[in-house]
Jmol script that loads the backbone (N, CA, C; Angstrom):
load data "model"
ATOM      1  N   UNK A   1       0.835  -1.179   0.000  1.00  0.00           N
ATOM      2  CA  UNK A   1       0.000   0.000   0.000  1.00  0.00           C
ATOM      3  C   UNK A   1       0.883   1.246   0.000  1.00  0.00           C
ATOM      4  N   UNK A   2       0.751   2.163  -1.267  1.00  0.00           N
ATOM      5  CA  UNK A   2       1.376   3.552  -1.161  1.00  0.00           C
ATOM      6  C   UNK A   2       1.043   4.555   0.501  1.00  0.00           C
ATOM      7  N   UNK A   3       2.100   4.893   0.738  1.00  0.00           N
ATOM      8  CA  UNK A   3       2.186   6.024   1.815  1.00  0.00           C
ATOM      9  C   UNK A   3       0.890   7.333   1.168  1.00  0.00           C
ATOM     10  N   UNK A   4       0.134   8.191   1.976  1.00  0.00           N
ATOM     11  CA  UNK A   4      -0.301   9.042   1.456  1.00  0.00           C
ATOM     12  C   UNK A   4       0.696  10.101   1.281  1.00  0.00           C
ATOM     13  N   UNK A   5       0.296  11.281   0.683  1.00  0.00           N
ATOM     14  CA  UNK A   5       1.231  12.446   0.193  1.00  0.00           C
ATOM     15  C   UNK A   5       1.457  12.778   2.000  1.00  0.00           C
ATOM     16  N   UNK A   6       2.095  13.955   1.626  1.00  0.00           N
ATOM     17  CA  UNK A   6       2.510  15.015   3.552  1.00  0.00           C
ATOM     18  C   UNK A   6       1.266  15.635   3.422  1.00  0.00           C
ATOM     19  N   UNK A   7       0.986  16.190   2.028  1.00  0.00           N
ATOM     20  CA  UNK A   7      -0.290  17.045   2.063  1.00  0.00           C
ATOM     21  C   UNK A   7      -1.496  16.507   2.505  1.00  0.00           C
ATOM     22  N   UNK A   8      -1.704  14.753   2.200  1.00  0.00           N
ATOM     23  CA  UNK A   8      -3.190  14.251   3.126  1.00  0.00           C
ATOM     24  C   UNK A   8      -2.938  13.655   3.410  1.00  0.00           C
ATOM     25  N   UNK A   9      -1.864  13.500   4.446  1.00  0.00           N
ATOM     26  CA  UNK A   9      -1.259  13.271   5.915  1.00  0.00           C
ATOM     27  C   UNK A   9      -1.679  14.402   6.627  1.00  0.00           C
ATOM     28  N   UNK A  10      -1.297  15.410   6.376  1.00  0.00           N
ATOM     29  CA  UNK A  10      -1.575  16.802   7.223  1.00  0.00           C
ATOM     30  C   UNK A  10      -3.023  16.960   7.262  1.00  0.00           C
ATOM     31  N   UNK A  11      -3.519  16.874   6.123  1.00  0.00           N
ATOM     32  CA  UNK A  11      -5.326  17.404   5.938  1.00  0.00           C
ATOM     33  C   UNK A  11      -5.992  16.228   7.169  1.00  0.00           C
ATOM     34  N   UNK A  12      -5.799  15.333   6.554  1.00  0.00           N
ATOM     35  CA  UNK A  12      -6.396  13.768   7.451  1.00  0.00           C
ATOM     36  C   UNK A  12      -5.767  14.355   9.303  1.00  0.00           C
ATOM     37  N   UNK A  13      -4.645  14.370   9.353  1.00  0.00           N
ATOM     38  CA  UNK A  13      -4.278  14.448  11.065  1.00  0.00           C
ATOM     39  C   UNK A  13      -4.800  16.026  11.682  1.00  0.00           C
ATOM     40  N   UNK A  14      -4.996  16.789  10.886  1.00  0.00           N
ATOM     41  CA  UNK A  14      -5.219  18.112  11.295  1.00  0.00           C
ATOM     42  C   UNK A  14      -6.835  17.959  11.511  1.00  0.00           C
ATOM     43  N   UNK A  15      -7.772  17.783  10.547  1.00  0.00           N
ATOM     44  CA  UNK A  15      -8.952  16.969  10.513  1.00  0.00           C
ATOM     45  C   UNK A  15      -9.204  16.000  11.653  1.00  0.00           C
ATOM     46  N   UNK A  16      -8.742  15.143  12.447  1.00  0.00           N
ATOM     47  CA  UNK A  16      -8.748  14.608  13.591  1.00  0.00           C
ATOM     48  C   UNK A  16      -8.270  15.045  14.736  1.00  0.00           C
ATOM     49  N   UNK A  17      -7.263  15.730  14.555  1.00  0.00           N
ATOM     50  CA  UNK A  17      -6.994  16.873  15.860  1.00  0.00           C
ATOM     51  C   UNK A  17      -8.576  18.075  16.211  1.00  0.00           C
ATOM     52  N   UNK A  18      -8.676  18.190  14.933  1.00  0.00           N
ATOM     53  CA  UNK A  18     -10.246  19.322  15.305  1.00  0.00           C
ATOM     54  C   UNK A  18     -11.348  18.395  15.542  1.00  0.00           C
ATOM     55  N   UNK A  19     -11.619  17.263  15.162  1.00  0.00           N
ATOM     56  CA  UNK A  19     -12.648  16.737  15.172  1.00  0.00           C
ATOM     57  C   UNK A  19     -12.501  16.126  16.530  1.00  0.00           C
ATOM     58  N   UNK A  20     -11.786  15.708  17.224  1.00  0.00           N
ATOM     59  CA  UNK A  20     -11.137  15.039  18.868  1.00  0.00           C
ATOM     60  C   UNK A  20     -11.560  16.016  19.658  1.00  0.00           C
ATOM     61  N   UNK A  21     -11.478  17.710  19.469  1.00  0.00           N
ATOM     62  CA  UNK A  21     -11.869  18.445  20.613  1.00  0.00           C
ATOM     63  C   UNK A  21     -12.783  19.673  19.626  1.00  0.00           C
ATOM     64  N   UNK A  22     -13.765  18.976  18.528  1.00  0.00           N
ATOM     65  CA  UNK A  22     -14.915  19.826  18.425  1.00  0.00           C
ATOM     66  C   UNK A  22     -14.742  21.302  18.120  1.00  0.00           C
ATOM     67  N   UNK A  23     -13.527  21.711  17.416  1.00  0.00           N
ATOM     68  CA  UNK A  23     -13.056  22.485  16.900  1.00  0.00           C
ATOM     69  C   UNK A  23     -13.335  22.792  15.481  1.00  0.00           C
ATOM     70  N   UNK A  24     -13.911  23.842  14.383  1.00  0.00           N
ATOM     71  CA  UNK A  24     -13.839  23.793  13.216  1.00  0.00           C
ATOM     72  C   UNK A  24     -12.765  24.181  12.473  1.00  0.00           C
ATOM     73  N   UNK A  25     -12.899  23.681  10.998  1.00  0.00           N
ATOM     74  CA  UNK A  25     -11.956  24.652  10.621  1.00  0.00           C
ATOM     75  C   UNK A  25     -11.915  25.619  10.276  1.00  0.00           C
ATOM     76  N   UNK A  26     -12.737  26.499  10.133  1.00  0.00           N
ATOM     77  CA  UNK A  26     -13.129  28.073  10.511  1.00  0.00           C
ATOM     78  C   UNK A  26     -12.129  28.828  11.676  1.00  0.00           C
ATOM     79  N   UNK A  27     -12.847  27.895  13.112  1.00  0.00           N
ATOM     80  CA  UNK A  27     -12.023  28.194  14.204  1.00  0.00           C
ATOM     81  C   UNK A  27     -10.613  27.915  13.990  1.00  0.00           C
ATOM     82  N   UNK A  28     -10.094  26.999  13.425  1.00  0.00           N
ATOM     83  CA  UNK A  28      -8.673  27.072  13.063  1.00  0.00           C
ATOM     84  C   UNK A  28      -8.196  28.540  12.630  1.00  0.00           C
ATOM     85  N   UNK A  29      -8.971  28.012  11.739  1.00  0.00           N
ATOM     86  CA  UNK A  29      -8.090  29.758  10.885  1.00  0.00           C
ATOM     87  C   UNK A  29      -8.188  31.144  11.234  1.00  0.00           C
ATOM     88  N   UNK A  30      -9.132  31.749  12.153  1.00  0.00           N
ATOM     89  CA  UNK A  30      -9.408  32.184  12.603  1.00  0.00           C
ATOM     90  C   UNK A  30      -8.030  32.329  13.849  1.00  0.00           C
ATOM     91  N   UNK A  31      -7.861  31.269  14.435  1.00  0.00           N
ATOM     92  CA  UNK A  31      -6.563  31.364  15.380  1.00  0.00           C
ATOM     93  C   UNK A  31      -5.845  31.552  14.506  1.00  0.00           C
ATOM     94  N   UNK A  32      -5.551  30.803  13.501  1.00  0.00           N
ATOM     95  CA  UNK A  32      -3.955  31.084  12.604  1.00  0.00           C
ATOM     96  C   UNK A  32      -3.938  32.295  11.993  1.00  0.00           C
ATOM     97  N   UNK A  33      -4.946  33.009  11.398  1.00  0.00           N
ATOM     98  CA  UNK A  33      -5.206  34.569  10.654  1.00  0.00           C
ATOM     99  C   UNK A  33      -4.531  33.798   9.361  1.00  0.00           C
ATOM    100  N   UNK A  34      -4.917  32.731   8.859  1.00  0.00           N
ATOM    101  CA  UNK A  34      -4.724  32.579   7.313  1.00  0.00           C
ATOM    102  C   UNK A  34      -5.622  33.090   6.925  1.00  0.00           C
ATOM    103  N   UNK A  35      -5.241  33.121   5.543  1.00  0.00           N
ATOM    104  CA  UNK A  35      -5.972  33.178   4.459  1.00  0.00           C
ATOM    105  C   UNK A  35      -7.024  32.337   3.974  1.00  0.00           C
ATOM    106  N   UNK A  36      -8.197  32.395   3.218  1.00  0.00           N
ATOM    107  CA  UNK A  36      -9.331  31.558   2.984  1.00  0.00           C
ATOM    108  C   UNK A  36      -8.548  30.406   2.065  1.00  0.00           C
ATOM    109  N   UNK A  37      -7.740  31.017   0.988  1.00  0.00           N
ATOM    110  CA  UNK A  37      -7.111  29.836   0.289  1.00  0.00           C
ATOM    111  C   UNK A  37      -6.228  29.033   0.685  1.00  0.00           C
ATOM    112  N   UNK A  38      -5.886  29.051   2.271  1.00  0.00           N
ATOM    113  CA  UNK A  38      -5.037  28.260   2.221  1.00  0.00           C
ATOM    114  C   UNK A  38      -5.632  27.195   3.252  1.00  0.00           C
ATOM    115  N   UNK A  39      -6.556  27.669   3.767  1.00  0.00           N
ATOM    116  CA  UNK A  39      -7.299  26.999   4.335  1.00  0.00           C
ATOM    117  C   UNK A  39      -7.932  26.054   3.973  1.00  0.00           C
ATOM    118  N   UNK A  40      -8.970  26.526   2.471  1.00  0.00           N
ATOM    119  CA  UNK A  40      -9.370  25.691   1.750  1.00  0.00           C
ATOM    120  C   UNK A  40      -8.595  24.421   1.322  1.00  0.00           C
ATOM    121  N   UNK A  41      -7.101  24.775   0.320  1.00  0.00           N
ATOM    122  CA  UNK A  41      -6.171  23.959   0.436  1.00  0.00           C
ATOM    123  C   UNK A  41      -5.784  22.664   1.528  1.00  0.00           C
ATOM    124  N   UNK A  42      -5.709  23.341   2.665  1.00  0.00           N
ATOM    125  CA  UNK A  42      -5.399  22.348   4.026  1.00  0.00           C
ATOM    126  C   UNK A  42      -6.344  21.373   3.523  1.00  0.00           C
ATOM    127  N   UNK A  43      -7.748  21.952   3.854  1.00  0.00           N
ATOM    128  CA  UNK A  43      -9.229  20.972   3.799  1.00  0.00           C
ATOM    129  C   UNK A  43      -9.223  19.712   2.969  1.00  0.00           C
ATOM    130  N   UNK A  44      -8.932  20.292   1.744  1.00  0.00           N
ATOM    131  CA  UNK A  44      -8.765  19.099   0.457  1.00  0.00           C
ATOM    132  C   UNK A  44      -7.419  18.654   0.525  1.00  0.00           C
ATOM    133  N   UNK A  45      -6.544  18.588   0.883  1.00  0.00           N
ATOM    134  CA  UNK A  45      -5.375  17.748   1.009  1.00  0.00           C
ATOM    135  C   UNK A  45      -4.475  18.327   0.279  1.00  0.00           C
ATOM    136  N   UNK A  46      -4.003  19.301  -0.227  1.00  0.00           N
ATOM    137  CA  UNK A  46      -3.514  20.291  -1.349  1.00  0.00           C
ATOM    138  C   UNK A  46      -2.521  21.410  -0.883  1.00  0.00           C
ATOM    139  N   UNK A  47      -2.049  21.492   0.487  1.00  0.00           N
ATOM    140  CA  UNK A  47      -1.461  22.282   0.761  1.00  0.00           C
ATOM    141  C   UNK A  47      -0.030  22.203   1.134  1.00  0.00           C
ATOM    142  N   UNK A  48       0.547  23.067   0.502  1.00  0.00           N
ATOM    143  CA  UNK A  48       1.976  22.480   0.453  1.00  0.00           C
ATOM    144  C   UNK A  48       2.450  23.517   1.713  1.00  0.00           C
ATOM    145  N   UNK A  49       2.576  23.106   2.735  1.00  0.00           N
ATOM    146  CA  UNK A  49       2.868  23.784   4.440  1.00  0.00           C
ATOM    147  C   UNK A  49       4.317  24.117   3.914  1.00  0.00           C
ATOM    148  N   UNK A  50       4.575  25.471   4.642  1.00  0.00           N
ATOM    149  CA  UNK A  50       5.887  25.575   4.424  1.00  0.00           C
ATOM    150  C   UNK A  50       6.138  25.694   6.299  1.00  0.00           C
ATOM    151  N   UNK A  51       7.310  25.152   6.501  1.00  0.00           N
ATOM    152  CA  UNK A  51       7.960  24.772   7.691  1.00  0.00           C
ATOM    153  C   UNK A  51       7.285  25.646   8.605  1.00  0.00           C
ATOM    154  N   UNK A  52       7.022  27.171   8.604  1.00  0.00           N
ATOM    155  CA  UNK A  52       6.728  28.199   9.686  1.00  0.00           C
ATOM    156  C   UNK A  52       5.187  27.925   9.728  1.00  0.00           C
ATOM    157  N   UNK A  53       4.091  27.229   8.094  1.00  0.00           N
ATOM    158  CA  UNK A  53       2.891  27.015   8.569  1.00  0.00           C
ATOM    159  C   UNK A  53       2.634  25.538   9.384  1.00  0.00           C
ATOM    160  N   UNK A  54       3.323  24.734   8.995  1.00  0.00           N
ATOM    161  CA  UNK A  54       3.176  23.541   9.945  1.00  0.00           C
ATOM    162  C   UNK A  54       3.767  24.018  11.215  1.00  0.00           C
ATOM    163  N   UNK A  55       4.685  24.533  12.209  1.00  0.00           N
ATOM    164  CA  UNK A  55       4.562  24.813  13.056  1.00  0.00           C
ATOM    165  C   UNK A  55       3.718  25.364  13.759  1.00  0.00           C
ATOM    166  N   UNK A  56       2.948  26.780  12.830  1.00  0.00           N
ATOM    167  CA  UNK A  56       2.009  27.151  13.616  1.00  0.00           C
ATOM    168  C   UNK A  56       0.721  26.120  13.585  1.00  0.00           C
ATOM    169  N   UNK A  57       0.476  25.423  12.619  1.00  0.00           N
ATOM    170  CA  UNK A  57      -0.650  24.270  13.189  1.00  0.00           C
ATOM    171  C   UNK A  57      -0.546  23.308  14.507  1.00  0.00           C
ATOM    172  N   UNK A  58       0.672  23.514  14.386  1.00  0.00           N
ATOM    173  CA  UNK A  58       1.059  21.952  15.655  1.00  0.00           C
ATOM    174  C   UNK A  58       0.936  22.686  16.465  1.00  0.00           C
ATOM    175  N   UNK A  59       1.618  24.207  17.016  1.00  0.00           N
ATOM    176  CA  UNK A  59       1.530  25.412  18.023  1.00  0.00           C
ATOM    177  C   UNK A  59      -0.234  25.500  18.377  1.00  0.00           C
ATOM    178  N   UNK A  60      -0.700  25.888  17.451  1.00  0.00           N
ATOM    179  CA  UNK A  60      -2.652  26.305  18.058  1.00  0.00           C
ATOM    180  C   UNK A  60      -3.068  24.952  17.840  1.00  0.00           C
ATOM    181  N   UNK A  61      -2.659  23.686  17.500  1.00  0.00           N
ATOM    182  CA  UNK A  61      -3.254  22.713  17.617  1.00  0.00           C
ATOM    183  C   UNK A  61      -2.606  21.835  19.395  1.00  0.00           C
ATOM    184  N   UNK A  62      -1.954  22.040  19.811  1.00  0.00           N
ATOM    185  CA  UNK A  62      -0.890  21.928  20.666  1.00  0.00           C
ATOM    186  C   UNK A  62      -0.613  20.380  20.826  1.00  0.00           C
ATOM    187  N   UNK A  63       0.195  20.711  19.582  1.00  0.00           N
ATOM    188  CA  UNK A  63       0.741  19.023  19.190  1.00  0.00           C
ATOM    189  C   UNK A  63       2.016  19.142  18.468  1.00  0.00           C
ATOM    190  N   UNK A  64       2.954  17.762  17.977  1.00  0.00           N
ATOM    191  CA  UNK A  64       4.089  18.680  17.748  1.00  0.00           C
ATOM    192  C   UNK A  64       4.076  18.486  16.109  1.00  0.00           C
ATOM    193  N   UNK A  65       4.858  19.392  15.248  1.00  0.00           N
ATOM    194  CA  UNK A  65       4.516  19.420  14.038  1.00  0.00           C
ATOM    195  C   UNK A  65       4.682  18.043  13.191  1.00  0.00           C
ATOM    196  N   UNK A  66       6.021  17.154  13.698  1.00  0.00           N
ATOM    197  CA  UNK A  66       5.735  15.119  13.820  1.00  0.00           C
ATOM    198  C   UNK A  66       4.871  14.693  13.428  1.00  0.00           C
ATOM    199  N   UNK A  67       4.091  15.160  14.541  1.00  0.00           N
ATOM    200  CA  UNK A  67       2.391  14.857  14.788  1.00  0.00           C
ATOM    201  C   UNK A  67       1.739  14.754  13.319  1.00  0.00           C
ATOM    202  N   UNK A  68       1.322  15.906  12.692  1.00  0.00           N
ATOM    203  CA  UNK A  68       0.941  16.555  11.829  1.00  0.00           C
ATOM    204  C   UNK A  68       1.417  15.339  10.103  1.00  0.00           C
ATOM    205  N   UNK A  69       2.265  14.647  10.224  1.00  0.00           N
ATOM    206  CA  UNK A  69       2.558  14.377   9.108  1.00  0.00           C
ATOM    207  C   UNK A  69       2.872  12.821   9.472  1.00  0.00           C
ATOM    208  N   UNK A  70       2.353  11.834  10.463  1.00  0.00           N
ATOM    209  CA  UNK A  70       2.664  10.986  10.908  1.00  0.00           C
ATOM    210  C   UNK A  70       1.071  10.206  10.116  1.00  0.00           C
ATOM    211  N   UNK A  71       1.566   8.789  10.283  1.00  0.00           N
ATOM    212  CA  UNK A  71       0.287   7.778   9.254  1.00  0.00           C
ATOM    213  C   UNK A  71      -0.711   8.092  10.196  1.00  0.00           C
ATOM    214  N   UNK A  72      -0.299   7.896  11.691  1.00  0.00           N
ATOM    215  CA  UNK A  72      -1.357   7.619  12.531  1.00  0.00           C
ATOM    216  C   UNK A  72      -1.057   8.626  13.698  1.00  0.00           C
ATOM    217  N   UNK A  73      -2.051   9.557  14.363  1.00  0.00           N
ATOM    218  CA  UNK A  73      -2.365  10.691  14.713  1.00  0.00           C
ATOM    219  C   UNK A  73      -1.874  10.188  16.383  1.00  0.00           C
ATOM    220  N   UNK A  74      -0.785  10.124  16.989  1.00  0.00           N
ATOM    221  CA  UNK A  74      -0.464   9.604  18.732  1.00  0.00           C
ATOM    222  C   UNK A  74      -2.071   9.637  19.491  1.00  0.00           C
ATOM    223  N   UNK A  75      -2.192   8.614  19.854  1.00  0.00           N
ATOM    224  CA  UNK A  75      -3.098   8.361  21.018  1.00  0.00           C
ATOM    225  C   UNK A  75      -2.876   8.322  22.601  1.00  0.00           C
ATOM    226  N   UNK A  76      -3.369   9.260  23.185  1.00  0.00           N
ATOM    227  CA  UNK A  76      -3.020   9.079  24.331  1.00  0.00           C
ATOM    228  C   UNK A  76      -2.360  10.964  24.568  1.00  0.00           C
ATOM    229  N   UNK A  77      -1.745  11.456  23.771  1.00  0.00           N
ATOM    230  CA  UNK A  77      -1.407  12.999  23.730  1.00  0.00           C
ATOM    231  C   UNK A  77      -2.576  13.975  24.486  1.00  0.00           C
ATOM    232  N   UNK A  78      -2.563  14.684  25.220  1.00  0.00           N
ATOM    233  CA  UNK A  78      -3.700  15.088  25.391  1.00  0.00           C
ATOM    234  C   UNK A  78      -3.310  16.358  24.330  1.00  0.00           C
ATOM    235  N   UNK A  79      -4.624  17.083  23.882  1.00  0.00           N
ATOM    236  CA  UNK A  79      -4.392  18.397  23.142  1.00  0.00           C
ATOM    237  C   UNK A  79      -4.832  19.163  23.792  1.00  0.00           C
ATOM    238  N   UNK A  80      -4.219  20.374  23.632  1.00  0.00           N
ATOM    239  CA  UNK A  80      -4.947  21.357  24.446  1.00  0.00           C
ATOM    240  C   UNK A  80      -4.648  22.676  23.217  1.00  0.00           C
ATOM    241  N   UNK A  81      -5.572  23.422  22.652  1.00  0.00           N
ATOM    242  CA  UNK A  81      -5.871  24.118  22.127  1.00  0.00           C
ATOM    243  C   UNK A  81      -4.867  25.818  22.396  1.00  0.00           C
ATOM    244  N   UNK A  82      -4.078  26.158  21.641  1.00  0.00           N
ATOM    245  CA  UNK A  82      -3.068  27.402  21.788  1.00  0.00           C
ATOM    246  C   UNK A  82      -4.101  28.646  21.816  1.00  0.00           C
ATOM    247  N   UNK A  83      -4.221  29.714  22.968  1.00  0.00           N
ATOM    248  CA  UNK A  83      -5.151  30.673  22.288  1.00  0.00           C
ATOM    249  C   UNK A  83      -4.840  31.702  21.271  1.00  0.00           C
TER     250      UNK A  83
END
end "model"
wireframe off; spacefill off
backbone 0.3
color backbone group
């Protein structure tokens, strides 16, 4: 079985980090002050993170950016939301 891309690795684990503590992705972006397109991007699996945006996801997601691009999302991490 092919590995997925980083890009839906990230969409898929970022997507379960919000969905674990009932977070949208609205409210994401909203903390991050992106842009609508890149947001959109994230959503569909399409976004090519550059090092300072995957940090800040793992930062307001409060997980580490690893996290973010790993097959399977750590269980057991607690998250706690960056304000």
């Amino acid at each position: 079985m092919r590995r997925p891309s980083p890009q839906k690795l990230l969409q898929h684990n970022v997507t379960a980090h919000l969905a674990a503590h009932g977070i949208s992705m609205d409210q994401l972006g909203e903390r991050l002050g992106w842009p609508q397109t890149d947001l959109d991007a994230l959503a569909a699996g399409t976004l090519d993170a550059s090092l300072d945006q995957l940090d800040a996801l793992a930062h307001t997601l409060g997980a580490l950016p690893v996290d973010l691009l790993e097959d399977i999302v750590p269980a057991g991490r607690p998250m706690e939301l960056a304000p």
